[in-house]
Backbone as XML, in Angstrom:
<?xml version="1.0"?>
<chain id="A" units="angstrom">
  <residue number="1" name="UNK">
    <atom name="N" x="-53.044" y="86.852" z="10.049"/>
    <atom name="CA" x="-52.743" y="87.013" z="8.647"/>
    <atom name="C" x="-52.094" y="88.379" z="8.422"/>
  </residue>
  <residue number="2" name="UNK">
    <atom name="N" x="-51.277" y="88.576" z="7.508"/>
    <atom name="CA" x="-50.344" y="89.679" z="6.892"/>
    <atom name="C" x="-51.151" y="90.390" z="5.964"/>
  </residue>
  <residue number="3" name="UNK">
    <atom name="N" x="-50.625" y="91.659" z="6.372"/>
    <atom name="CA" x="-51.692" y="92.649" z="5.157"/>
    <atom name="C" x="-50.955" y="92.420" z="4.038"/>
  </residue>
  <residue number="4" name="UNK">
    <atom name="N" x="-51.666" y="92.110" z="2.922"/>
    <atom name="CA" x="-51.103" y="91.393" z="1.576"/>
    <atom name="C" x="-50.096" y="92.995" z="1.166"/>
  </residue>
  <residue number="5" name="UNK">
    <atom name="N" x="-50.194" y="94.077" z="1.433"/>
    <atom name="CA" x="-49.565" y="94.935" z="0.542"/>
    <atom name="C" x="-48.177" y="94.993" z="1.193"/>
  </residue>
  <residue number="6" name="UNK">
    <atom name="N" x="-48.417" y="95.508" z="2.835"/>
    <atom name="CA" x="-47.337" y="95.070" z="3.086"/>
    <atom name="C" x="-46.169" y="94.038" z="3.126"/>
  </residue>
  <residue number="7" name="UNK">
    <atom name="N" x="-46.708" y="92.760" z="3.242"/>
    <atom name="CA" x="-46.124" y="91.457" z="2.490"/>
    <atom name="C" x="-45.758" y="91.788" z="1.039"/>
  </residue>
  <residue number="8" name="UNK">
    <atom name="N" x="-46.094" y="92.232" z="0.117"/>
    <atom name="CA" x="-45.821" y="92.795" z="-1.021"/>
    <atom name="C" x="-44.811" y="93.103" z="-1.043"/>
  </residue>
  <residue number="9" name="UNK">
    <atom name="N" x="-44.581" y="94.095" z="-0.217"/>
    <atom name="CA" x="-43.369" y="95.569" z="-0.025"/>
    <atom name="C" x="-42.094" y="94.943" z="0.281"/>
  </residue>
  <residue number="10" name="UNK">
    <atom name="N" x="-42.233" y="93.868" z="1.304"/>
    <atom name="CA" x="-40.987" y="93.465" z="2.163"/>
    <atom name="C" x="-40.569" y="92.331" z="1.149"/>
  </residue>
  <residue number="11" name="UNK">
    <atom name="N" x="-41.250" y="91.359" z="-0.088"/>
    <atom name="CA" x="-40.685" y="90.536" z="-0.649"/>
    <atom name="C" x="-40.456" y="91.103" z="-2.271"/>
  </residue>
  <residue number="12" name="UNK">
    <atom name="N" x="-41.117" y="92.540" z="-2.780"/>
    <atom name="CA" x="-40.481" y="92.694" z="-3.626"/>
    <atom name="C" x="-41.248" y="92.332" z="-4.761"/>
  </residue>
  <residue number="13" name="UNK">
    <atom name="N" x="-42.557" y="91.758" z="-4.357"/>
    <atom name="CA" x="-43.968" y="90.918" z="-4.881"/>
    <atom name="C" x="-44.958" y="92.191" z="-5.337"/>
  </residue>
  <residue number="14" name="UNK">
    <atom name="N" x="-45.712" y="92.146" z="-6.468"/>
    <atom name="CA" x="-46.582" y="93.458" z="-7.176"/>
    <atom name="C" x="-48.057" y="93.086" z="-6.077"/>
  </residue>
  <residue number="15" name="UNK">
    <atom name="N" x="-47.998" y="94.222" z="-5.822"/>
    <atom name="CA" x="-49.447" y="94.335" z="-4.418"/>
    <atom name="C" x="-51.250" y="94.839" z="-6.026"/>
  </residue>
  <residue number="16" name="UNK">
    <atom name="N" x="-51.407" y="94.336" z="-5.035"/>
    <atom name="CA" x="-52.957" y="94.302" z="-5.582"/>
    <atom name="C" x="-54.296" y="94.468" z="-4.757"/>
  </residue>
  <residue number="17" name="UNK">
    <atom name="N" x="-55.067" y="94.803" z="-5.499"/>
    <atom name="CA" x="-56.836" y="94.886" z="-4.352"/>
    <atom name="C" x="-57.589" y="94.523" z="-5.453"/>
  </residue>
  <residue number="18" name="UNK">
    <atom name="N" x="-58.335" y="93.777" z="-4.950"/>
    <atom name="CA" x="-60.200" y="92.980" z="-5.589"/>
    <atom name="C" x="-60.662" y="93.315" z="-5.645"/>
  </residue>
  <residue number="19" name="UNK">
    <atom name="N" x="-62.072" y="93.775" z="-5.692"/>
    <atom name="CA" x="-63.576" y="94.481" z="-5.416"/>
    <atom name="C" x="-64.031" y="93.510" z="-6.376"/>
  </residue>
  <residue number="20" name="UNK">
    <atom name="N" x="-65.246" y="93.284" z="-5.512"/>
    <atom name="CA" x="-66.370" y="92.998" z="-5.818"/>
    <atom name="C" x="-67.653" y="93.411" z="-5.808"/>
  </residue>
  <residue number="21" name="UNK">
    <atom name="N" x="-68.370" y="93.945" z="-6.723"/>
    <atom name="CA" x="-69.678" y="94.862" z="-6.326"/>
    <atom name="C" x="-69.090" y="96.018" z="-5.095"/>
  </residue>
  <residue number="22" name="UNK">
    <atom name="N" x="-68.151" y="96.771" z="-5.468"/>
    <atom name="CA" x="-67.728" y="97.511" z="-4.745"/>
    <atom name="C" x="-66.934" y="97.119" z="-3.312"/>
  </residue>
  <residue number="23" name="UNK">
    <atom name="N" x="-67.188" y="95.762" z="-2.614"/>
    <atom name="CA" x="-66.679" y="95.011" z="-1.402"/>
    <atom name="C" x="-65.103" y="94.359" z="-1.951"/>
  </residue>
  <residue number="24" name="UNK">
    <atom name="N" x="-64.173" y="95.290" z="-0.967"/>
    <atom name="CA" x="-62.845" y="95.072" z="-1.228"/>
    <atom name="C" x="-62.119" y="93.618" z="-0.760"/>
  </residue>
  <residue number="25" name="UNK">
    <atom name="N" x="-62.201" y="92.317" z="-1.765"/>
    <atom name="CA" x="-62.247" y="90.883" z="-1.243"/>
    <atom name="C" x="-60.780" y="90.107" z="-0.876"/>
  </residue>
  <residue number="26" name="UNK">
    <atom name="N" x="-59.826" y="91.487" z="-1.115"/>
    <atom name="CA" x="-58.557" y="90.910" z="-1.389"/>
    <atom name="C" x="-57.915" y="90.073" z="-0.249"/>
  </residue>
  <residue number="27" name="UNK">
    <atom name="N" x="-58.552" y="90.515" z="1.482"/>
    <atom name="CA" x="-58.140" y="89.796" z="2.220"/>
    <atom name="C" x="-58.824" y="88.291" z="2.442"/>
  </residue>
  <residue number="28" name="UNK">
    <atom name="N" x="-60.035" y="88.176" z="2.081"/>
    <atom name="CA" x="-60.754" y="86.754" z="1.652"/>
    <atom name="C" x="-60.073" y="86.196" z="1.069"/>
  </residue>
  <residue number="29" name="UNK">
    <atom name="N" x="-59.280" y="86.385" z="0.108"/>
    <atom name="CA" x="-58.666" y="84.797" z="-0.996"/>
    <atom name="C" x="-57.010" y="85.234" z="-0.804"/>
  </residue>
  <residue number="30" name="UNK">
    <atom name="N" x="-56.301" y="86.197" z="-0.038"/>
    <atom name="CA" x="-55.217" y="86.725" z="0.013"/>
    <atom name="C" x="-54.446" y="84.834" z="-0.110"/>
  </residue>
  <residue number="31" name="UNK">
    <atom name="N" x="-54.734" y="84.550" z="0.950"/>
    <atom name="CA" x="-53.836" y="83.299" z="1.537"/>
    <atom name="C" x="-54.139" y="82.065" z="0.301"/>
  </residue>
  <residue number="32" name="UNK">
    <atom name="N" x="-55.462" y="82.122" z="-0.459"/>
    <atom name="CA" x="-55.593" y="80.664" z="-1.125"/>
    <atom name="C" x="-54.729" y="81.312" z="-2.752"/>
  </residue>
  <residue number="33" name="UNK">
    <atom name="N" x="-54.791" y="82.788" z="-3.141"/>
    <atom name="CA" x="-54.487" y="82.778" z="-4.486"/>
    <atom name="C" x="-53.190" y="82.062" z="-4.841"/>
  </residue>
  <residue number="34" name="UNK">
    <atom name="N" x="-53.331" y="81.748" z="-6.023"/>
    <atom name="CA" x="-52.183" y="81.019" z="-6.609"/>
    <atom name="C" x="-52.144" y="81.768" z="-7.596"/>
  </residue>
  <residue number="35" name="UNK">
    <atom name="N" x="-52.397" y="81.746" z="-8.935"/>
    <atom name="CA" x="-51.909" y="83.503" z="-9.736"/>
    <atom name="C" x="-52.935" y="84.478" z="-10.297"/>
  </residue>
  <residue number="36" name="UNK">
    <atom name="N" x="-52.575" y="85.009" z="-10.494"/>
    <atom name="CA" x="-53.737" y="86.624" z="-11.132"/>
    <atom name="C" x="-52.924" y="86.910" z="-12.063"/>
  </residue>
  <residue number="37" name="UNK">
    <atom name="N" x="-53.596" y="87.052" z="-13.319"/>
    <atom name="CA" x="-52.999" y="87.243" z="-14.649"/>
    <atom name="C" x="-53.746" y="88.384" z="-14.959"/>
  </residue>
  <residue number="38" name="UNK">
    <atom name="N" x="-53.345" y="89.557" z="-15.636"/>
    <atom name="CA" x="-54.314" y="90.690" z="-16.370"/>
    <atom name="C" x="-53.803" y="90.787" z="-17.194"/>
  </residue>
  <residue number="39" name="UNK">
    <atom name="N" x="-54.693" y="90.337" z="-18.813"/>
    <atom name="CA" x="-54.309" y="90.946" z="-19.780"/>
    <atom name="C" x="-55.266" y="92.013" z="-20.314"/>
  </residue>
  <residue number="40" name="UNK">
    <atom name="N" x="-53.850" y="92.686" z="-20.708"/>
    <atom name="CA" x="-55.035" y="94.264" z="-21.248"/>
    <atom name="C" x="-54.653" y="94.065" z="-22.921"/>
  </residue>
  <residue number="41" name="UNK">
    <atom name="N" x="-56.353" y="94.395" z="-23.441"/>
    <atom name="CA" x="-56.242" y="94.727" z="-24.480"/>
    <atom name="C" x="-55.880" y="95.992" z="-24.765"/>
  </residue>
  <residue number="42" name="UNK">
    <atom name="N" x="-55.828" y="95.972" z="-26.591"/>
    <atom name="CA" x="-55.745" y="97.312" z="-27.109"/>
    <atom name="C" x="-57.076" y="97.638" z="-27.738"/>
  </residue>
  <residue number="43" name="UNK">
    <atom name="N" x="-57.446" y="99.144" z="-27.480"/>
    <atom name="CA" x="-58.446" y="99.683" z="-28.446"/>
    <atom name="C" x="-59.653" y="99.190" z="-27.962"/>
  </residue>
  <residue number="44" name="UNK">
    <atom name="N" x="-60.822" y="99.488" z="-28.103"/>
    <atom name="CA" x="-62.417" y="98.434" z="-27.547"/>
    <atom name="C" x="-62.647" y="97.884" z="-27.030"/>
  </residue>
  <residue number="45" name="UNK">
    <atom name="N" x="-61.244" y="96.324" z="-27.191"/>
    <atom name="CA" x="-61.364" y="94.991" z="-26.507"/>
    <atom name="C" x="-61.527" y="95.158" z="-25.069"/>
  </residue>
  <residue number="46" name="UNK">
    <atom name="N" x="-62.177" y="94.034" z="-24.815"/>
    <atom name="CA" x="-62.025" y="93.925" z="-23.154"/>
    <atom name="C" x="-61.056" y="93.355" z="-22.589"/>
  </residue>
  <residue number="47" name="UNK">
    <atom name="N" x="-60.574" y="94.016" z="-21.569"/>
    <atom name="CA" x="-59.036" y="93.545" z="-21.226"/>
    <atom name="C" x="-59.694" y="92.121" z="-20.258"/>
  </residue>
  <residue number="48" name="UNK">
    <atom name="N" x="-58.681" y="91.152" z="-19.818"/>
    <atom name="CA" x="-59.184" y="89.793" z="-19.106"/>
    <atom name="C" x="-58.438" y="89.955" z="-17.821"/>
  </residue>
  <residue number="49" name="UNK">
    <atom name="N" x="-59.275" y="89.254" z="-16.659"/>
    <atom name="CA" x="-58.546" y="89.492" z="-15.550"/>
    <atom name="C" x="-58.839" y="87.389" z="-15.125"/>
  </residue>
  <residue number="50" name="UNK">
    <atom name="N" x="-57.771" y="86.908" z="-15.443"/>
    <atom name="CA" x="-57.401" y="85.379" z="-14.278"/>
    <atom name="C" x="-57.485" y="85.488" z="-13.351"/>
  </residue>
  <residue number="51" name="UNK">
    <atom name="N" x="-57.992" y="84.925" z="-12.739"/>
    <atom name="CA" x="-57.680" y="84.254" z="-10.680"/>
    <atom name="C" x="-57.810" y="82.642" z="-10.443"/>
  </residue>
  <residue number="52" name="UNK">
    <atom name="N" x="-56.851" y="82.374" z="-9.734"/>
    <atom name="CA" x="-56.742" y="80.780" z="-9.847"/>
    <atom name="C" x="-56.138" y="80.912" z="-8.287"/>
  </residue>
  <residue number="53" name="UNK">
    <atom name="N" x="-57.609" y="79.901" z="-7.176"/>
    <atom name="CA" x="-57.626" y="79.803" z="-6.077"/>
    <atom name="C" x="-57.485" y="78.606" z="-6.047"/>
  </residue>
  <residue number="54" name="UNK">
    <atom name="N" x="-56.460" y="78.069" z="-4.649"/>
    <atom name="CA" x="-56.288" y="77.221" z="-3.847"/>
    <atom name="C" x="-58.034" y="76.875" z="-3.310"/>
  </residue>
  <residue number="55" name="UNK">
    <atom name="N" x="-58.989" y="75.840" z="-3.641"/>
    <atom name="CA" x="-59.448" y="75.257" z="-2.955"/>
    <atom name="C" x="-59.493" y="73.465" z="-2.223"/>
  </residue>
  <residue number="56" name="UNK">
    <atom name="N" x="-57.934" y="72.823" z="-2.251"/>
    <atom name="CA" x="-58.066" y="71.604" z="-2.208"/>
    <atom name="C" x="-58.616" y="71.000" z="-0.802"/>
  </residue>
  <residue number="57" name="UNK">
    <atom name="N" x="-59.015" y="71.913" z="-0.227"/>
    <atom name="CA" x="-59.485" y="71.477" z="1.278"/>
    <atom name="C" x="-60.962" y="71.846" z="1.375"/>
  </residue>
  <residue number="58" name="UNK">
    <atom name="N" x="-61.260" y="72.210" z="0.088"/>
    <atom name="CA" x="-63.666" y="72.247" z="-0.011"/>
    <atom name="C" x="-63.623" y="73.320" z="0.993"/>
  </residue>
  <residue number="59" name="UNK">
    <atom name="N" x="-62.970" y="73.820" z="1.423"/>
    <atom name="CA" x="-63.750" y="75.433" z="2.837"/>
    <atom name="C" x="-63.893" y="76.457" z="1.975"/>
  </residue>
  <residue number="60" name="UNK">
    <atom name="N" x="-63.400" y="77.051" z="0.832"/>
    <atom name="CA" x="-63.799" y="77.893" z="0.388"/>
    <atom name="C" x="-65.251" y="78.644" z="0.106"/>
  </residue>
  <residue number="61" name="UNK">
    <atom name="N" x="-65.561" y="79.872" z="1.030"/>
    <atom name="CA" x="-66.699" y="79.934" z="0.900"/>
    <atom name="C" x="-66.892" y="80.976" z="-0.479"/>
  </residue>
  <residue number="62" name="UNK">
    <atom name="N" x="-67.804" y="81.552" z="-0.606"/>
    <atom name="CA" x="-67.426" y="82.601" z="-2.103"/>
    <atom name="C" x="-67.757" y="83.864" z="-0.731"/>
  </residue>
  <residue number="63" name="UNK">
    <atom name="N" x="-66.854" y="84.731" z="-1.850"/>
    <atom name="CA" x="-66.596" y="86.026" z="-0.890"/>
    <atom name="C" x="-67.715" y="87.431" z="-1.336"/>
  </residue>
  <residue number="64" name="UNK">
    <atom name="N" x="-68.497" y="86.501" z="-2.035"/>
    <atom name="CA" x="-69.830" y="87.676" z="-2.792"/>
    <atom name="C" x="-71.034" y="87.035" z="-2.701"/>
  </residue>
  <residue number="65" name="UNK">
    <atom name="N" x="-72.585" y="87.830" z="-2.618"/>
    <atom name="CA" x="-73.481" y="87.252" z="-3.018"/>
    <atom name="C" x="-73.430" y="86.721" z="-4.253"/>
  </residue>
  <residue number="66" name="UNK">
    <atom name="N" x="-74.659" y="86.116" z="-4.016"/>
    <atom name="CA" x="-75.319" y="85.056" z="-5.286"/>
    <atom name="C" x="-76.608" y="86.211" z="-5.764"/>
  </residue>
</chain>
């Protein structure tokens, strides 16, 4: 597998990193993501973060405790 940032770099694609409870997950779902949306609010609101994974083959394990 390709380090997602560098793959980033060479197609021109916005690079990104995950964390979870501090555990950096970005190479776990690198290959299944399909898009990541962030919207930021203004002022107080809480900004929203999308992730929409490829699981049509059931292997997906979760990349965090329960």
């Amino acid at each position: 597998m390709r380090d997602h940032l560098a793959t980033a770099q060479l197609y021109d694609a916005p690079a990104y990193v995950l964390t979870v409870l501090g555990r950096n997950i970005t190479a776990n779902i690198w290959a299944r993501l399909m898009s990541l949306t962030l919207t930021e609010s203004r002022g107080d609101r809480a900004d929203q973060l999308n992730i929409e994974l490829d699981d049509t083959d059931s292997e997906m394990a979760r990349p965090w405790p329960r």
